[in-house]
C-alpha positions as CSV (number, residue, x, y, z in Angstrom):
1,X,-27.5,-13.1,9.5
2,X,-24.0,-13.7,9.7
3,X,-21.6,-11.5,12.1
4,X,-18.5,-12.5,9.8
5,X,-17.0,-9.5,8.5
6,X,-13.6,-10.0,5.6
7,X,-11.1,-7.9,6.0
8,X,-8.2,-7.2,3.4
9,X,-5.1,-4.8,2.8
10,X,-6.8,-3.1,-0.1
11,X,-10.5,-3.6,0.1
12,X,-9.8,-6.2,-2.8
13,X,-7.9,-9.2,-2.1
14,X,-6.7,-10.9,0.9
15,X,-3.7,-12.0,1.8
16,X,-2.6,-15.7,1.4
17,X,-1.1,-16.0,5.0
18,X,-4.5,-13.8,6.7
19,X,-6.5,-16.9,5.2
20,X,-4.5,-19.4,6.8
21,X,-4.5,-17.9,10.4
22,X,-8.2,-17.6,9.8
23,X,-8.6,-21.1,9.5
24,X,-6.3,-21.9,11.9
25,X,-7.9,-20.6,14.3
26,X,-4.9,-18.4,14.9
27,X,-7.2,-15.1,14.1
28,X,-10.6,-14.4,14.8
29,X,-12.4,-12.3,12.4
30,X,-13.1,-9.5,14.5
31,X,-9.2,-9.1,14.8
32,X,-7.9,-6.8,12.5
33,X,-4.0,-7.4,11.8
34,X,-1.8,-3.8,11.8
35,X,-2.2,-2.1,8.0
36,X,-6.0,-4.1,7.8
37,X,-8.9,-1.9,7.6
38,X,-12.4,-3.2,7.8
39,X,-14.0,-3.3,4.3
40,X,-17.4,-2.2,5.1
41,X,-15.7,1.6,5.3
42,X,-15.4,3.7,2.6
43,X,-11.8,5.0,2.3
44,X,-10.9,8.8,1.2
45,X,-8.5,7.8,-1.4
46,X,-7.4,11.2,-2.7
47,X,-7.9,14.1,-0.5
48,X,-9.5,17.3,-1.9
49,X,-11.4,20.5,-1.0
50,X,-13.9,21.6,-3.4
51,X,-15.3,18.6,-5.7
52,X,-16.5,14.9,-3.6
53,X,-16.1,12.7,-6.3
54,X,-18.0,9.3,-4.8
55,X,-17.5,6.4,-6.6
56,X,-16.5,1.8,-6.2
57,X,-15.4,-0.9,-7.7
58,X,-14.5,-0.8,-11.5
59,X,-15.2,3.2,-11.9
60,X,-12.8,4.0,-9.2
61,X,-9.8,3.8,-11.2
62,X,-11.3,6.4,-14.1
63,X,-12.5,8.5,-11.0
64,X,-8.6,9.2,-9.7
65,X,-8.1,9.7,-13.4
66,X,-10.4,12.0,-13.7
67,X,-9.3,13.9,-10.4
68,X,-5.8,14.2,-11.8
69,X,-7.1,15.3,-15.1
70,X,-9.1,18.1,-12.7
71,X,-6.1,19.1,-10.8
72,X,-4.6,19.9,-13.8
73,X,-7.3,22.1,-14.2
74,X,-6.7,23.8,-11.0
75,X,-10.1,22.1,-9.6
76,X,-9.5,19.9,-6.2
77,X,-11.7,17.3,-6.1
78,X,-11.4,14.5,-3.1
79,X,-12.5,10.9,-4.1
80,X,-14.2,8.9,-2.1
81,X,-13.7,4.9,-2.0
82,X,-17.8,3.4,-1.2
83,X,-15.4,-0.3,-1.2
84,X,-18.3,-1.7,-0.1
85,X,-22.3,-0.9,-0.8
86,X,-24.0,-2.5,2.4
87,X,-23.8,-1.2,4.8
88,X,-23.2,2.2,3.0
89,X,-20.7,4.2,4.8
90,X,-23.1,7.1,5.1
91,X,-20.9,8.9,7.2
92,X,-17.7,9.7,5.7
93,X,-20.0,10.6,2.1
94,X,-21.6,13.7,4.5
95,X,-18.5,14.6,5.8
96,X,-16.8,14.6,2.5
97,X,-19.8,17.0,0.7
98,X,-19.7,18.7,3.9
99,X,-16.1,19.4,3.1
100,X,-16.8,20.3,-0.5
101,X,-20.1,21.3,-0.7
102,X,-20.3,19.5,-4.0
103,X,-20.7,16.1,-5.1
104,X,-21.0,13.8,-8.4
105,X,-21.9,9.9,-7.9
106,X,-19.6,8.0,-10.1
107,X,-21.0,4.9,-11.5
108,X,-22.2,2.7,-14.0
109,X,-25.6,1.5,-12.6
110,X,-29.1,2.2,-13.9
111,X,-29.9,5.9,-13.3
112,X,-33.2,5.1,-11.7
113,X,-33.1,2.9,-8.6
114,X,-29.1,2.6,-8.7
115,X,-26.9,3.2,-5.9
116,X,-26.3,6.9,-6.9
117,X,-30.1,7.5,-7.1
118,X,-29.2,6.3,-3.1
119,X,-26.3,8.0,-2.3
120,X,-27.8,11.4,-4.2
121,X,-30.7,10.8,-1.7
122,X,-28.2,10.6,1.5
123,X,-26.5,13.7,0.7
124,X,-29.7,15.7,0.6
125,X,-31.3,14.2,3.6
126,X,-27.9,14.9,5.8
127,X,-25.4,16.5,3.9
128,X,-26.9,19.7,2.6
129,X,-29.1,21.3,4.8
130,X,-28.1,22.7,8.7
């Protein structure tokens, strides 16, 4: 198994010149350049108090949508960024339904077996009970 981990600005491209020290040899991959964040943590990419909304990829951008269109509603819901699915960043979902103390899995996956039927199980193995 490799020890490589890719590291971007956004979680969703990577910049020309990072690619070029890479190969270079002028970076290592385990160095992470000032305003880099490792990819395999989730990010919290609106802050809220009473609503975790957990979601990636493509249903992230309906997901702010739909917190704005909450907001507006006088409901604060914080969304949470998975940006990447293994390893799953366990930690900051419990802290964010910890937060809350509610939660909906945005996704677009199977409802049996999908990655919310996973995260759903996370939050009530560590999130929900003291």
């Amino acid at each position: 198994m490799s020890k490589l981990k890719a590291v971007s600005p956004d979680a969703t491209s990577m910049r020309e010149e990072t690619i070029r020290a890479l190969v270079d040899g002028r970076m290592r991959f385990h160095e992470l350049p000032d305003g880099y964040m490792a990819t395999e943590a989730a990010a919290i990419r609106r802050a809220g108090k009473q609503i975790s909304l957990i979601t990636y990829g493509g249903t992230l951008f309906k997901t702010l949508q739909a917190a704005d269109q909450l907001a507006r509603d006088g409901i604060d819901a914080e969304v949470v960024d998975l940006r990447a699915l293994r390893p799953l960043d366990t930690a900051t979902i419990v802290a964010s339904v910890q937060r809350t103390h509610r939660a909906v899995i945005v996704d677009e996956g199977w409802r049996s077996g999908s990655l919310a039927a996973e995260v759903t199980a996370r939050i009530m193995e560590q999130a929900l009970y003291d």
